[in-house]
MARVEX-768085 format. One record per residue (C-alpha): residue in one letter; x, y, z. Coordinates in steps of 0.05 Angstrom, whole numbers, padded with zeros to 5 digits, always signed. Example, Ala and Ser with C-alpha at 12.3 -4.5 7.8 and 13.67 -1.06 7.14 Angstrom:
BEGIN
A+00246-00090+00156 S+00273-00021+00143 
// end
This chain:
BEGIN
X+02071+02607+02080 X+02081+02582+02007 X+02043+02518+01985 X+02097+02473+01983 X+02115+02488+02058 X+02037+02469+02072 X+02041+02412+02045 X+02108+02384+02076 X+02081+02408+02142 X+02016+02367+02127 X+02059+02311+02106 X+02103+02312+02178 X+02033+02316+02220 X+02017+02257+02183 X+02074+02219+02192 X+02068+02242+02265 X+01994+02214+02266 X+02030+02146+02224 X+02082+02145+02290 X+02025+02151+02341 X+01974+02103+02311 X+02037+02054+02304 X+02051+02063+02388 X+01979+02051+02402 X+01975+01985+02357 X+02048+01958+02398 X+02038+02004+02460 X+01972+01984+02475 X+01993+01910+02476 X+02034+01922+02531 X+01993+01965+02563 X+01940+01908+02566 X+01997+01861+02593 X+02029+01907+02637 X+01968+01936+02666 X+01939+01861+02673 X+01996+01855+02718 X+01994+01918+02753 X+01921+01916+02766 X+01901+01975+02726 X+01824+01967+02714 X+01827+02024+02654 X+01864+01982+02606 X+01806+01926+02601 X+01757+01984+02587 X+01721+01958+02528 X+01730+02013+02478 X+01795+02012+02495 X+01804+01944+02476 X+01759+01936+02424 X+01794+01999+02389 X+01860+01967+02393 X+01834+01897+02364 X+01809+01946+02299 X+01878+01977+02291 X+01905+01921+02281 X+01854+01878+02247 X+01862+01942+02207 X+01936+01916+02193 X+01940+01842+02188 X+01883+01852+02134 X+01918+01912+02096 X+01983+01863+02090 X+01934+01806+02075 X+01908+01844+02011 X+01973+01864+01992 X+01952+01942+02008 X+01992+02011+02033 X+01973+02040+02091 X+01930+02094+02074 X+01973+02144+02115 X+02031+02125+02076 X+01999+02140+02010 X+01971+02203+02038 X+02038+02228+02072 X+02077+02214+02002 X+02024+02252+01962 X+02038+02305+02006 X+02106+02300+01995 X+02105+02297+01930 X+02055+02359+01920 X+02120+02395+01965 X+02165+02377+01920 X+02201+02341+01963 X+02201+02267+01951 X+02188+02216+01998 X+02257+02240+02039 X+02291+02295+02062 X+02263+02346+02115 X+02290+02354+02178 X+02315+02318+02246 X+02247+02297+02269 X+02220+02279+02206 X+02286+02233+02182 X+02278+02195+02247 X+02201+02178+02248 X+02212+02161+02176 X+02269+02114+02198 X+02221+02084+02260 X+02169+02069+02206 X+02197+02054+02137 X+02232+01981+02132 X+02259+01956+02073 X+02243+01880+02075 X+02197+01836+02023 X+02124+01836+02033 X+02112+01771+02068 X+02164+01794+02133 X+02113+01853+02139 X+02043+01803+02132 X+02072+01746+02188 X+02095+01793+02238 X+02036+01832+02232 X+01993+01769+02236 X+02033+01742+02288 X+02021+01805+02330 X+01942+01804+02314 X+01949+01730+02341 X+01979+01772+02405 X+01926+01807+02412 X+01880+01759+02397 X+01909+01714+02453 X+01905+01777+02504 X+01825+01778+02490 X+01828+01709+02526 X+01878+01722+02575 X+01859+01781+02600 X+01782+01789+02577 X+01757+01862+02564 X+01711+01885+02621 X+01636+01886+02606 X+01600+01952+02619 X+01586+01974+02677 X+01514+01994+02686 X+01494+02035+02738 X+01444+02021+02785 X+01379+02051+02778 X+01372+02110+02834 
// end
């Protein structure tokens, strides 16, 4: 495998990572709503929740200061050590791109992200994370 096919395949596992980090931040949302609803205990786990309240303090303050997502900047150094740009590729690739890459001015990307942390925020109160369990002493 030549070096510049390394590279675009490490640039499509992190844009694959960049896709599944992005459905946890908006998929665990809903999870927390929908499994609220549902009765699903597992979704009020604490790490759960508290991991999803990181990702996306993670976000709101990355827009905040004006900052790339480090996976970005990492998956277009890749690219560009491929040769490749930051396009081109194949099927999978052009359509995770399109899922993740907006063109819109900075300030559309720091109030919805805000408005989602508010979201989530508001689910802490709604539906409050579970304490831990302890066990009983035997």
């Amino acid at each position: 495998m030549s070096s510049p096919s390394v590279f675009q395949l490490l640039a499509n596992l992190v844009l694959a990572l960049h896709l599944a980090v992005v459905g946890f931040v908006v998929g665990g949302l809903l999870l927390v709503v929908a499994g609220n609803l549902r009765r699903w205990h597992w979704v009020n786990a604490l790490w759960f929740r508290l991991a999803h309240l990181a990702a996306i303090v993670f976000v709101v303050l990355q827009s905040w200061l004006g900052q790339v997502c480090p996976l970005t900047t990492l998956e277009m150094w890749l690219r560009a050590r491929a040769g490749t740009g930051n396009y081109g590729g194949g099927f999978i690739e052009h359509w995770m791109q399109r899922l993740l890459y907006y063109d819109a001015p900075s300030w559309v990307f720091v109030l919805v992200y805000s408005l989602f942390g508010l979201l989530v925020i508001a689910s802490w109160f709604y539906f409050p994370p579970a304490p831990r369990r302890r066990r009983p002493p035997e």
